[in-house]
C-alpha positions as protocol buffer text, in pm:
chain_id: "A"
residue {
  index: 1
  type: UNK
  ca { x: 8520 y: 18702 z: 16944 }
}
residue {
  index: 2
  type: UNK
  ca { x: 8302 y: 18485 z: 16708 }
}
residue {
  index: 3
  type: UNK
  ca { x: 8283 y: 18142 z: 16648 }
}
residue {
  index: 4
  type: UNK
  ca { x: 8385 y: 18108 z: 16287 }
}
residue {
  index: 5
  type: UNK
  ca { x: 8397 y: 17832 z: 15979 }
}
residue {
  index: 6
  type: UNK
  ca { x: 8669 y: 17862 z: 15754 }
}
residue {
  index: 7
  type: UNK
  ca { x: 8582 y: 17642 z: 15456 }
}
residue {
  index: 8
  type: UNK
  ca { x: 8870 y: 17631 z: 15170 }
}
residue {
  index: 9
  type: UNK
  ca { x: 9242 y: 17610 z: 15250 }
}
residue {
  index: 10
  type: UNK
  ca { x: 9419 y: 17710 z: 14945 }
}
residue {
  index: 11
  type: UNK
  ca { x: 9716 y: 17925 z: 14905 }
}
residue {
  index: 12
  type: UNK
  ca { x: 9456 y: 18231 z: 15019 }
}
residue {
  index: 13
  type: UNK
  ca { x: 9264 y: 18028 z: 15264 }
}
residue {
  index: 14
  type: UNK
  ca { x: 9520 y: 17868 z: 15462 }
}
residue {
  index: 15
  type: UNK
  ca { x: 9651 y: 18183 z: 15625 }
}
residue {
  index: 16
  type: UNK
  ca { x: 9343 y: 18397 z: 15588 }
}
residue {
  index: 17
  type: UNK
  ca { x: 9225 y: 18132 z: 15894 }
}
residue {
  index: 18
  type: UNK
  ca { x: 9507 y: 18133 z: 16051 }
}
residue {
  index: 19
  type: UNK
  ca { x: 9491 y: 18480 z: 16095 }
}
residue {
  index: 20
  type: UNK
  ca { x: 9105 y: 18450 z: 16228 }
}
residue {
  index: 21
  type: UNK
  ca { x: 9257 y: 18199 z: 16478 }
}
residue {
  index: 22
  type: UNK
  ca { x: 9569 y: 18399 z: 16574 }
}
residue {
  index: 23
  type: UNK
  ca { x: 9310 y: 18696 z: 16659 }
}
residue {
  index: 24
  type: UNK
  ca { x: 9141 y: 18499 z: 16919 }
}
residue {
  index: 25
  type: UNK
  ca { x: 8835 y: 18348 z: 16701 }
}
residue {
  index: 26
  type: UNK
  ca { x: 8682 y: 17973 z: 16730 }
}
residue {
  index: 27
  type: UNK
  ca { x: 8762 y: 17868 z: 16391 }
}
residue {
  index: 28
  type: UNK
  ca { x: 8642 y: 17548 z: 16261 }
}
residue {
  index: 29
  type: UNK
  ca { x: 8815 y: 17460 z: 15922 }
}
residue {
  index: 30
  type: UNK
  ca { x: 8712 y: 17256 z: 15640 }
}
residue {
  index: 31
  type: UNK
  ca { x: 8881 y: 17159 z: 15324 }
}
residue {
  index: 32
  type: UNK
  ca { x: 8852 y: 16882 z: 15000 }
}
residue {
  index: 33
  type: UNK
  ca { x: 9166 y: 16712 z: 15073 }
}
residue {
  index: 34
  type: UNK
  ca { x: 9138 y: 16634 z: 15442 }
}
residue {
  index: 35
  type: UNK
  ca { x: 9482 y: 16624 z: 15520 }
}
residue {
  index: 36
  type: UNK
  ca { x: 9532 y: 17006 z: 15441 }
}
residue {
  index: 37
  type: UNK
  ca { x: 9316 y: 17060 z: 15739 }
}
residue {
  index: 38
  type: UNK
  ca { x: 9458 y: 16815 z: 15915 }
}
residue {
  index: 39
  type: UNK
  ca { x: 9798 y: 16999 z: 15866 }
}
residue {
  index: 40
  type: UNK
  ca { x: 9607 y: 17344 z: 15977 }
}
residue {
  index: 41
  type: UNK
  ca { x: 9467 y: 17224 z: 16310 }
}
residue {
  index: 42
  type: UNK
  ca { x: 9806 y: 17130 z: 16429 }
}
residue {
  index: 43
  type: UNK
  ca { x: 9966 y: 17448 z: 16302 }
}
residue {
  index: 44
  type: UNK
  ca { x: 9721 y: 17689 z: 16413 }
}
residue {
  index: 45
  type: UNK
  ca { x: 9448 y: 17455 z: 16677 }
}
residue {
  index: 46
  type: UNK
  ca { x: 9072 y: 17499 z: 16654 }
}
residue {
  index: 47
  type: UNK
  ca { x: 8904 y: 17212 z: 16531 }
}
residue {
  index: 48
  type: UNK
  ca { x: 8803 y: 17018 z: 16181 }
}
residue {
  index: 49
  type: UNK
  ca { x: 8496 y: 16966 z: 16019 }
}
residue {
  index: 50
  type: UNK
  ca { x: 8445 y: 16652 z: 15771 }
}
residue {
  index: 51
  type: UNK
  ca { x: 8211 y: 16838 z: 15517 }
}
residue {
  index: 52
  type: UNK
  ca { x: 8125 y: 17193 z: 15448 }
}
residue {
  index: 53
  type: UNK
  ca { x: 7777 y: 17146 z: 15693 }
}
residue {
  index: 54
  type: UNK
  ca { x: 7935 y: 16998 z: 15967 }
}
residue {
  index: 55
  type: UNK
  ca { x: 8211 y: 17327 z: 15977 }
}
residue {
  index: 56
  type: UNK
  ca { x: 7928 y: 17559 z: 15949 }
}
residue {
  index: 57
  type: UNK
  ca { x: 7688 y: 17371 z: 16218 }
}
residue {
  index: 58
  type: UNK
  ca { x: 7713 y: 17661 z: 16562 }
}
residue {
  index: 59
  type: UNK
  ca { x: 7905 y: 17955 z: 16364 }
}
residue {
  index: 60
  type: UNK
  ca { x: 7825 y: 18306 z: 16382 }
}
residue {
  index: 61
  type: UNK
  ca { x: 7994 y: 18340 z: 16020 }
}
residue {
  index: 62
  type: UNK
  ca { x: 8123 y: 18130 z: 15730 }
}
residue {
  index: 63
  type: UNK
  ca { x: 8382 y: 18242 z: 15523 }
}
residue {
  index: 64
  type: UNK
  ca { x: 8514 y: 18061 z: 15235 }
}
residue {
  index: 65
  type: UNK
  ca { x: 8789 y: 18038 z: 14964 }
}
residue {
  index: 66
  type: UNK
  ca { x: 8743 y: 17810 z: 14668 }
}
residue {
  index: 67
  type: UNK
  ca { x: 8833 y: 17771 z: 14325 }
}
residue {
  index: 68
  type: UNK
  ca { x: 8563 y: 17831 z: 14072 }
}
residue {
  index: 69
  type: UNK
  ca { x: 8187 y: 17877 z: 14061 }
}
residue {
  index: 70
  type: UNK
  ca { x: 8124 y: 17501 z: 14082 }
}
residue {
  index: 71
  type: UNK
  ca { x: 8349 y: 17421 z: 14420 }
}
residue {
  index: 72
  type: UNK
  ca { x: 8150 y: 17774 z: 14572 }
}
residue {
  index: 73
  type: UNK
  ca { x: 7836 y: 17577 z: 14515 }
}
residue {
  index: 74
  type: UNK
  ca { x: 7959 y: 17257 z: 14643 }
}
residue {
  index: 75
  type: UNK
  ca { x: 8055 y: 17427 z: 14949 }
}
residue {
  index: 76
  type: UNK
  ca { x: 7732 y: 17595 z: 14999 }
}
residue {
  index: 77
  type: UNK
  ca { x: 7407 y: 17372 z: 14904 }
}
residue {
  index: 78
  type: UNK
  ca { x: 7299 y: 17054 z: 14956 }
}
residue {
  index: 79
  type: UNK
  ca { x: 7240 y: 16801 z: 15208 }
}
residue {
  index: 80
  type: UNK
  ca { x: 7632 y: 16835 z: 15376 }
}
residue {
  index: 81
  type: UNK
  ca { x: 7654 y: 17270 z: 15245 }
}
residue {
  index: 82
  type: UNK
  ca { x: 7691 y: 17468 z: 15455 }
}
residue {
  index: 83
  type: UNK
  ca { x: 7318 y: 17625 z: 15421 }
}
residue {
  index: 84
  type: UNK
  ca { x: 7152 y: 17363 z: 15538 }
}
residue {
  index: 85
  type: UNK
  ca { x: 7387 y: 17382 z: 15896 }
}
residue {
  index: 86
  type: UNK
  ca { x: 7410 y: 17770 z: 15883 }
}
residue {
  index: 87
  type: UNK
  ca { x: 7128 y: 17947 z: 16131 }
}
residue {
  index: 88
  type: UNK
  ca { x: 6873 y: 18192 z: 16030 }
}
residue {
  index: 89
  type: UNK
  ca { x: 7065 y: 18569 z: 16069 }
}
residue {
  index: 90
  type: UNK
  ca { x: 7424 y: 18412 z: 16039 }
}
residue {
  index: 91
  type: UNK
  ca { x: 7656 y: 18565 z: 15747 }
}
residue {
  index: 92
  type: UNK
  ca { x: 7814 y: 18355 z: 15469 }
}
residue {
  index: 93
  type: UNK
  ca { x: 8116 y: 18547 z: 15321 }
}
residue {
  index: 94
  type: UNK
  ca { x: 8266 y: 18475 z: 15047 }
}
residue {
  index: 95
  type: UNK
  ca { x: 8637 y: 18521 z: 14923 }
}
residue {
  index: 96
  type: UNK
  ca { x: 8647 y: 18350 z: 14585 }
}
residue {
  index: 97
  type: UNK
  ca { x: 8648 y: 18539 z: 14283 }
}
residue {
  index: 98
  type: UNK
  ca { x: 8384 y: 18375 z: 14111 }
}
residue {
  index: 99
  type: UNK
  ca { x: 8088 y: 18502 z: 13834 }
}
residue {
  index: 100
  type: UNK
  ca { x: 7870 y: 18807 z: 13972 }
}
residue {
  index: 101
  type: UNK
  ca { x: 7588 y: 18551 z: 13874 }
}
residue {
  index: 102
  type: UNK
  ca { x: 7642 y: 18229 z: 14087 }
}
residue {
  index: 103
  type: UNK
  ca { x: 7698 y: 18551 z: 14377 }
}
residue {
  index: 104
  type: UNK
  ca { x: 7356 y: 18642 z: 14344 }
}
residue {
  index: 105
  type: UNK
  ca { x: 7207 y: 18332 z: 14278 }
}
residue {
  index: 106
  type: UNK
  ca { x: 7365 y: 18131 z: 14595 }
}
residue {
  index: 107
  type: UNK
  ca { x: 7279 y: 18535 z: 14793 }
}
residue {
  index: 108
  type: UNK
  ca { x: 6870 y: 18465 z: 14671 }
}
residue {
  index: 109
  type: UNK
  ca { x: 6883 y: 18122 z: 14778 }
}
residue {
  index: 110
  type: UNK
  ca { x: 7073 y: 18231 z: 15129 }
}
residue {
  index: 111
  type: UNK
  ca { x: 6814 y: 18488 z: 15173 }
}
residue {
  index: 112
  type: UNK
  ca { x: 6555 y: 18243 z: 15140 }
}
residue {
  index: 113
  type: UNK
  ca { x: 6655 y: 18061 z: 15456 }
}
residue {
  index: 114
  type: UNK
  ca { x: 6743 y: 18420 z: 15638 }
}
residue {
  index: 115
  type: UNK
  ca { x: 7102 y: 18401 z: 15563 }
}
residue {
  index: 116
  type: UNK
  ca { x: 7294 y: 18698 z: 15477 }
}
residue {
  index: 117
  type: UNK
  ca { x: 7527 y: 18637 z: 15187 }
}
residue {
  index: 118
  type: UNK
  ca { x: 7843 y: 18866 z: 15132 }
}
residue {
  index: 119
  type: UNK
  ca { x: 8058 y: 18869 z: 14822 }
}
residue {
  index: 120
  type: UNK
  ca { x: 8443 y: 18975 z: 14959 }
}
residue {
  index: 121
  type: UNK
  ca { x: 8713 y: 18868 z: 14707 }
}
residue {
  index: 122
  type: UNK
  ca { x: 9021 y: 18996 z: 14770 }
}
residue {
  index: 123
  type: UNK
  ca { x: 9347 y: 19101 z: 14590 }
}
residue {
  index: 124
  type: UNK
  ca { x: 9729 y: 19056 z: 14748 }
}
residue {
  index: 125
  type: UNK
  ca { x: 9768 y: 18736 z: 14649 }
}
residue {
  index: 126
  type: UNK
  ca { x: 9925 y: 18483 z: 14849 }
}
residue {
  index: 127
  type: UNK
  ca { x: 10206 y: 18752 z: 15020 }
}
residue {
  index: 128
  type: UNK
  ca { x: 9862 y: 18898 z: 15092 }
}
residue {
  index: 129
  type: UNK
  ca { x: 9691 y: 18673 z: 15286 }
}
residue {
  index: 130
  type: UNK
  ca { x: 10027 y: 18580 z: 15452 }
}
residue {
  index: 131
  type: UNK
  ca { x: 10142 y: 18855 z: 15599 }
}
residue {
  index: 132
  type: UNK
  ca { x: 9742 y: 18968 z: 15684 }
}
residue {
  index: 133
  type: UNK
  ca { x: 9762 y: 19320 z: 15401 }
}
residue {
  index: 134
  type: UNK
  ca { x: 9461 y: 19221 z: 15177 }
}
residue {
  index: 135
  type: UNK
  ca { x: 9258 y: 19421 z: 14977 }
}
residue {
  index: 136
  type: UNK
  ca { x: 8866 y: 19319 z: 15031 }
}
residue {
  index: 137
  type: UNK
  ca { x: 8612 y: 19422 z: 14787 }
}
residue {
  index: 138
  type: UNK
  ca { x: 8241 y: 19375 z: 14958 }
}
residue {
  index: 139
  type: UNK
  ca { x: 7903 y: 19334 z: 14771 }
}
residue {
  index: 140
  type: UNK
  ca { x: 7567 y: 19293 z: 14994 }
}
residue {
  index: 141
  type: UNK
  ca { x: 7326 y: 19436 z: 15245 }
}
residue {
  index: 142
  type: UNK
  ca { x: 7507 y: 19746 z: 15458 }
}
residue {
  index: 143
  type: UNK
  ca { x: 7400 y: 19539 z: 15764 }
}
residue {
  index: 144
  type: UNK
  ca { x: 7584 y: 19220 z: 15650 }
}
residue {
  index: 145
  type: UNK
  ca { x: 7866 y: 19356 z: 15552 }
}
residue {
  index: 146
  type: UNK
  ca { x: 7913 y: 19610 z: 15895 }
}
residue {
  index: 147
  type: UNK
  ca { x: 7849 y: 19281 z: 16087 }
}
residue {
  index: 148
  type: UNK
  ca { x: 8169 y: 19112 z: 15904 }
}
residue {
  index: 149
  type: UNK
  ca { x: 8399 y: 19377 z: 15828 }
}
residue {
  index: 150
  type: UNK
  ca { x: 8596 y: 19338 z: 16156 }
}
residue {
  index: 151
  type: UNK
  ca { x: 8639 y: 18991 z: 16118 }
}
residue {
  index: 152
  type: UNK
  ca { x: 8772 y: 19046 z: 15711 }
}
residue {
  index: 153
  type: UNK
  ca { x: 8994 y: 19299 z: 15911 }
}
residue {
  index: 154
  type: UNK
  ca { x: 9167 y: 19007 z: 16058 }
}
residue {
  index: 155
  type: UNK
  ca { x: 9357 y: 18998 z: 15722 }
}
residue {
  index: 156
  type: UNK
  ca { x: 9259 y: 19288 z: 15545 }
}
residue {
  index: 157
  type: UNK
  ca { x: 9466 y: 19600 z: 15507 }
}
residue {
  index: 158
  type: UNK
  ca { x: 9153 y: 19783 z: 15339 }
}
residue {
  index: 159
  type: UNK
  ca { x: 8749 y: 19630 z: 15368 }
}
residue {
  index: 160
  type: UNK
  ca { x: 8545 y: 19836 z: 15201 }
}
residue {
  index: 161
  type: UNK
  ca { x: 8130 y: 19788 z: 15090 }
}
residue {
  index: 162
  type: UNK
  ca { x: 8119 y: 19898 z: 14715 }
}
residue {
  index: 163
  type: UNK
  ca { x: 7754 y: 19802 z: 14689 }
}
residue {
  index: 164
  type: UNK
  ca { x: 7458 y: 19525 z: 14661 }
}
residue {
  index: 165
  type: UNK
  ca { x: 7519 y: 19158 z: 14579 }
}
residue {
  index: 166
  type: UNK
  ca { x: 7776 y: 19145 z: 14308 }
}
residue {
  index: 167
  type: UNK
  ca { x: 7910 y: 19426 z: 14363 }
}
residue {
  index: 168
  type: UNK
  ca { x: 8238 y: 19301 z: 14551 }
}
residue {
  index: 169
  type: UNK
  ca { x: 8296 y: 19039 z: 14223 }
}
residue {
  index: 170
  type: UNK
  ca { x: 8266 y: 19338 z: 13975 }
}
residue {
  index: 171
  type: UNK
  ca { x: 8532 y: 19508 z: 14164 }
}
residue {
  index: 172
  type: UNK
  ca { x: 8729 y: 19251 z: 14143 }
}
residue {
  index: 173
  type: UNK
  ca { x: 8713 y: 19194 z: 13789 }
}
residue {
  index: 174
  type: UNK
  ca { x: 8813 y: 19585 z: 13738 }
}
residue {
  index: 175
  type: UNK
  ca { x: 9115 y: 19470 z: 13924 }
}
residue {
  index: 176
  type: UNK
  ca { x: 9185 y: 19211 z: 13686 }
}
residue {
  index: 177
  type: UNK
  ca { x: 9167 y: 19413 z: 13399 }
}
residue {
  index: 178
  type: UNK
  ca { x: 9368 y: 19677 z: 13522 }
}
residue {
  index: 179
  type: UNK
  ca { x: 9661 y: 19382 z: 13638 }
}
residue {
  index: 180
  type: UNK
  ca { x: 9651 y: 19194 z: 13261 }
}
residue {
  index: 181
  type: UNK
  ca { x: 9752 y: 19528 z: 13086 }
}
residue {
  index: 182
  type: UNK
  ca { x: 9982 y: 19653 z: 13361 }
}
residue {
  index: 183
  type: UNK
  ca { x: 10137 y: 19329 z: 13336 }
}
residue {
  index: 184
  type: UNK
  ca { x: 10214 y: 19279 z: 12975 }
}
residue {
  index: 185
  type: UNK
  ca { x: 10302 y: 19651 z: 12955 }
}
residue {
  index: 186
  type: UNK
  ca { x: 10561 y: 19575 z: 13230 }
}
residue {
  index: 187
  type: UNK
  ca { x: 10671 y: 19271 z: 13036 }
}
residue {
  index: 188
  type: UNK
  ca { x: 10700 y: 19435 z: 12713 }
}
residue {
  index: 189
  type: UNK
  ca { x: 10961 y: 19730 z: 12848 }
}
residue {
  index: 190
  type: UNK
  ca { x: 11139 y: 19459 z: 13008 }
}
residue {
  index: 191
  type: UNK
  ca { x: 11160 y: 19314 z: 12666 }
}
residue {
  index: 192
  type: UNK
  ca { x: 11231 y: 19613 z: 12526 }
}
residue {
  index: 193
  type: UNK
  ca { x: 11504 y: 19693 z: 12737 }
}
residue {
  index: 194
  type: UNK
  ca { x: 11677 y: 19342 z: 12699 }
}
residue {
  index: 195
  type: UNK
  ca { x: 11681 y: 19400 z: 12337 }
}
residue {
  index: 196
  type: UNK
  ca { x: 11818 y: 19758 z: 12366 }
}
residue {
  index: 197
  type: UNK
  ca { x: 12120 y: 19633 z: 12551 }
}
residue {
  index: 198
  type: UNK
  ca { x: 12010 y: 19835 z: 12888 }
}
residue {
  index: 199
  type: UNK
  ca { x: 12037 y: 19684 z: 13227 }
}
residue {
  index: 200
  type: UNK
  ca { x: 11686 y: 19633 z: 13330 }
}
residue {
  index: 201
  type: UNK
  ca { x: 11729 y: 19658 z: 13727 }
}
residue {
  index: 202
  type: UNK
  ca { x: 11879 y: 20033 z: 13631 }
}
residue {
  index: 203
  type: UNK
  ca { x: 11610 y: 20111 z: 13388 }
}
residue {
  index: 204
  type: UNK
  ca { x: 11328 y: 20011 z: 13641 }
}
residue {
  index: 205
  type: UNK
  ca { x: 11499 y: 20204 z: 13906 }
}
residue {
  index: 206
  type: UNK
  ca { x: 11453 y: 20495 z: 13748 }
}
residue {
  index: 207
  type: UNK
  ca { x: 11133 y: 20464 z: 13568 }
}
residue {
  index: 208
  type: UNK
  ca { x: 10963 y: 20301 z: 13898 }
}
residue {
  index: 209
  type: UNK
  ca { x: 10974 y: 20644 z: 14012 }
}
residue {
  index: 210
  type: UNK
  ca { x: 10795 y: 20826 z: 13789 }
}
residue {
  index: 211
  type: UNK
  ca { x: 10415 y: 20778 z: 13640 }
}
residue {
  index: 212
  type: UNK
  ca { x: 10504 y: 20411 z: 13466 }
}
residue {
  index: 213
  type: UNK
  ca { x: 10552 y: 20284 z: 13840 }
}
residue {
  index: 214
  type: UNK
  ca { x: 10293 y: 20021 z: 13991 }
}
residue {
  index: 215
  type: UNK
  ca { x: 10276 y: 19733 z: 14236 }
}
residue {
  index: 216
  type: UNK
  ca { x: 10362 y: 19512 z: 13950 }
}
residue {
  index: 217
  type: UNK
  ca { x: 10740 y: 19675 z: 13833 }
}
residue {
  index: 218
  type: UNK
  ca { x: 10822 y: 19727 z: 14247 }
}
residue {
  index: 219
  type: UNK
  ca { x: 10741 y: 19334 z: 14318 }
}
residue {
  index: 220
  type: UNK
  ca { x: 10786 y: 19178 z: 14031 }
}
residue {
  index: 221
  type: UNK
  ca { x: 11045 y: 19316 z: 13813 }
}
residue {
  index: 222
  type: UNK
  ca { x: 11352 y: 19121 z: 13985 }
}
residue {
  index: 223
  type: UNK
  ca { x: 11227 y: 18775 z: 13958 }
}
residue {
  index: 224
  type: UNK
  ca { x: 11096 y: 18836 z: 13553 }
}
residue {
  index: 225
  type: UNK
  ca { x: 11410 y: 18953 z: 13500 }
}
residue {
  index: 226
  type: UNK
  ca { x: 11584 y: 18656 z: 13669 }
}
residue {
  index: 227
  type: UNK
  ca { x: 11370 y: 18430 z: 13429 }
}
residue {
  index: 228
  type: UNK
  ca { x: 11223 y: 18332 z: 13781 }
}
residue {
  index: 229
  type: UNK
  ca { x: 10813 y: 18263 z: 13739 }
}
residue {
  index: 230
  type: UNK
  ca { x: 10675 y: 18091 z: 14051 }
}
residue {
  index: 231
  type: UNK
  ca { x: 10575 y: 18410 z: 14262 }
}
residue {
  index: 232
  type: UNK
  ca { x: 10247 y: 18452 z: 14240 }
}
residue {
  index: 233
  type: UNK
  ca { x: 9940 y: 18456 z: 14046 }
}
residue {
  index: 234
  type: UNK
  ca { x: 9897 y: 18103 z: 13870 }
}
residue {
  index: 235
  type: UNK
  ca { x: 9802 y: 18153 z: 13500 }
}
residue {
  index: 236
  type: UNK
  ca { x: 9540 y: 17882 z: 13504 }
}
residue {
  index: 237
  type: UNK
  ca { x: 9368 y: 18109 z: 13759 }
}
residue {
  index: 238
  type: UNK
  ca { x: 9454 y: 18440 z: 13582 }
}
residue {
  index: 239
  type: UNK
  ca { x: 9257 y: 18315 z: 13270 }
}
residue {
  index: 240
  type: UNK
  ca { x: 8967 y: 18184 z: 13461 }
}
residue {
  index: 241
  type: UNK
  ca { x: 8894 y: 18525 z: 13665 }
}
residue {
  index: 242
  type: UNK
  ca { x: 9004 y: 18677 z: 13277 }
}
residue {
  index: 243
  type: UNK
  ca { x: 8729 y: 18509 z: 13140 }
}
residue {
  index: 244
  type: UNK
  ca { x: 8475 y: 18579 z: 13431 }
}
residue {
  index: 245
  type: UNK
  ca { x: 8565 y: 18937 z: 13294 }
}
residue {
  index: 246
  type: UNK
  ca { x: 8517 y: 18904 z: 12929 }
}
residue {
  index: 247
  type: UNK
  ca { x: 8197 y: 18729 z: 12989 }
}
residue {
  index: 248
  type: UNK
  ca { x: 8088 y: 19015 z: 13239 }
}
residue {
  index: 249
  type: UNK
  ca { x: 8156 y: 19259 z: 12925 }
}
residue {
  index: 250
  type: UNK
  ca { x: 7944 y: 19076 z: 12677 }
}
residue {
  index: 251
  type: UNK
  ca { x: 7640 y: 19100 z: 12922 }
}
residue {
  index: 252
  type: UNK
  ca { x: 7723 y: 19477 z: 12995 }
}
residue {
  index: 253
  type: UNK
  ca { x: 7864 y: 19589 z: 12662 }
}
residue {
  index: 254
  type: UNK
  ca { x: 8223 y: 19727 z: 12834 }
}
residue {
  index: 255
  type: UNK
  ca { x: 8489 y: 19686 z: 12551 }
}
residue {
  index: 256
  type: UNK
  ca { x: 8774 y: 19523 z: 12708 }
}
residue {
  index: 257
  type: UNK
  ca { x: 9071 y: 19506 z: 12393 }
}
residue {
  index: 258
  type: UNK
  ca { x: 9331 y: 19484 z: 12567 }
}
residue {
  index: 259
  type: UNK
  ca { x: 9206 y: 19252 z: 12845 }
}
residue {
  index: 260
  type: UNK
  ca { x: 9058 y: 18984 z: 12552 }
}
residue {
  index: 261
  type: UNK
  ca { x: 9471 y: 18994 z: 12402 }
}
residue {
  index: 262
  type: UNK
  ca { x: 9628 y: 18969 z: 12708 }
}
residue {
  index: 263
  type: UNK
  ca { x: 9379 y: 18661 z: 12752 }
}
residue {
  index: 264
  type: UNK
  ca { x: 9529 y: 18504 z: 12434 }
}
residue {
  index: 265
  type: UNK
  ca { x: 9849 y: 18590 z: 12549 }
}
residue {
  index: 266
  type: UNK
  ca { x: 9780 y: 18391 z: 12865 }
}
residue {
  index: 267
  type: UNK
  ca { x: 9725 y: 18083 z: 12662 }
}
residue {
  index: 268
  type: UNK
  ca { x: 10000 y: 18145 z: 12429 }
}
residue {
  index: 269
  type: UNK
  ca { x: 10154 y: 18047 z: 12764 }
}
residue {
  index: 270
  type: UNK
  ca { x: 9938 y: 17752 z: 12909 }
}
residue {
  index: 271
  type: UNK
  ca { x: 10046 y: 17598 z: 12568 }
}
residue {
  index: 272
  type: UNK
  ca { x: 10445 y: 17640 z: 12676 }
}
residue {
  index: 273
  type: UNK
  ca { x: 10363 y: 17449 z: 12974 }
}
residue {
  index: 274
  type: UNK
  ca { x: 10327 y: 17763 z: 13186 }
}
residue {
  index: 275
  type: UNK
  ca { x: 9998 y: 17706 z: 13333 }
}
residue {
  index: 276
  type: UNK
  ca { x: 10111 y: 17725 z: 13685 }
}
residue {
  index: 277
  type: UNK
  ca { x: 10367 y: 18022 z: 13631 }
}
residue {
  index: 278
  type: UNK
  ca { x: 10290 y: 18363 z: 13745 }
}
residue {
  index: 279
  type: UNK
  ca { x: 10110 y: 18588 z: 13553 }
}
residue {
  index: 280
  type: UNK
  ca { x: 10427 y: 18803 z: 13541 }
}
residue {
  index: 281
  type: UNK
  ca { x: 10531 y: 18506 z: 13247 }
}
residue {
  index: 282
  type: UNK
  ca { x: 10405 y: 18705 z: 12977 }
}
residue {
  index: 283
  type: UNK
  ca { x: 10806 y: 18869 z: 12957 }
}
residue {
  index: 284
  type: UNK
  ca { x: 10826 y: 18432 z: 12872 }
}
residue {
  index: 285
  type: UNK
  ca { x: 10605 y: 18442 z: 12639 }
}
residue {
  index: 286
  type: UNK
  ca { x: 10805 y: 18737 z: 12465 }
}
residue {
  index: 287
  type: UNK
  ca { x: 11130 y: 18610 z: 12463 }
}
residue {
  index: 288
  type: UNK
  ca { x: 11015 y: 18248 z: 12289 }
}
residue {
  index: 289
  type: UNK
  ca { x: 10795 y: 18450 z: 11989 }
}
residue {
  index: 290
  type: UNK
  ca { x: 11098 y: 18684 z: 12021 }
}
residue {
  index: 291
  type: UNK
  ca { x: 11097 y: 18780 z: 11621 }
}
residue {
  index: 292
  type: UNK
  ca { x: 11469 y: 18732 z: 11468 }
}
């Protein structure tokens, strides 16, 4: 067992460290808003850092979950990151989906001070991280990444190394492109069907069966249907790791149509007020710009 930091304790983050604790880990927590770890330690024990460095100070491996590019950074340098506590060999794993180019500039400036830095978002969402089924994406050394893939396994229901630094947050945009199409295609045969007088549980029923079925129409068919949109995947988020993409695309030249309208799409419904609805609100966005 491994003495562990946790540092983020989001939707994702939360139980992603209680699960490190549940498996018999030494898990010191940190998070922004103190009280949110506050809440953890009492839930799940182990013990609470007051900043990033002081969490990190002893552990075999950091892990964190953060918002953005900037609150990865915030976690990681400066006088109270957790660099400047973290030991020469230790592992610094991270779980946000964030640009492949603060990953490998915060891995060069890790390596500099012999710390191995692993990129490891992950997909599941918060049901996910909950109930422990994750899907990990790894970029980083082979060493690194053997070293931490049993702990990720703590939560993980596949771990798998797709290559160097970056690697991990490339694969996750390819599963963010492949979610904003399935998504609005989901929401437009919903629509369809609405309009077409047919009962939409029946027609998913069937068509879930065949080659239109996917993740999305088995978990999130009911609740779109039910005009119900707080199950999941925030839209404010959604756009951000959306954008991450795009931007990827224009350094790389991938042509991503579909993923630059389903972008738009996403703020058609920020500007309805949806920005914390799930991403399955594009059906919403439908039915208000429904044409007469």
């Amino acid at each position: 067992m491994a003495k562990l930091a946790f540092l983020g304790l989001g939707v994702m983050g939360y139980p992603m460290a209680g699960h490190l604790q549940a498996a018999g880990h030494d898990v010191c927590v940190y998070n922004r808003t103190t009280t949110k770890a506050e809440a953890w330690v009492a839930q799940h024990g182990g013990r609470l850092g007051a900043t990033p460095g002081d969490a990190a100070t002893g552990a075999d491996m950091v892990m964190a979950c953060v918002g953005n590019d900037d609150d990865l950074r915030a976690v990681c340098l400066g006088d109270h990151g957790a660099f400047a506590s973290m030991a020469k060999d230790t592992i610094f794993v991270d779980h946000t989906t964030v640009s492949a180019a603060v990953t490998r500039e915060l891995h060069d400036l890790a390596a500099q001070s012999g710390i191995a830095f692993v990129d490891a978002p992950v997909s599941g969402g918060q049901a996910g991280a909950e109930n422990g089924v994750l899907s990990v994406m790894c970029g980083g050394a082979a060493a690194s990444y053997d070293a931490a893939e049993s702990v990720i396994g703590s939560y993980a229901r596949i771990c798998r190394r797709i290559g160097d630094s970056g690697a991990g947050q490339m694969t996750k945009m390819c599963n963010q492109i492949a979610i904003a199409g399935l998504v609005q295609g989901l929401s437009e045969a919903l629509h369809f069907a609405q309009k077409a007088g047919l009962d939409g549980r029946a027609v998913v029923e069937v068509i879930s069966q065949g080659a239109a079925g996917s993740w999305q129409m088995s978990n999130r068919h009911e609740t779109m249907i039910d005009d119900k949109f707080e199950h999941g995947f925030a839209v404010d988020w959604m756009r951000k790791d959306l954008g991450i993409c795009l931007d990827a695309a224009d350094e790389n030249g991938a042509s991503l149509p579909i993923t630059a309208l389903v972008d738009q799409f996403y703020k058609d419904v920020q500007k309805l007020g949806g920005g914390r609805w799930d991403t399955s609100s594009l059906l919403k966005r439908l039915q208000v710009f429904d044409r007469p």
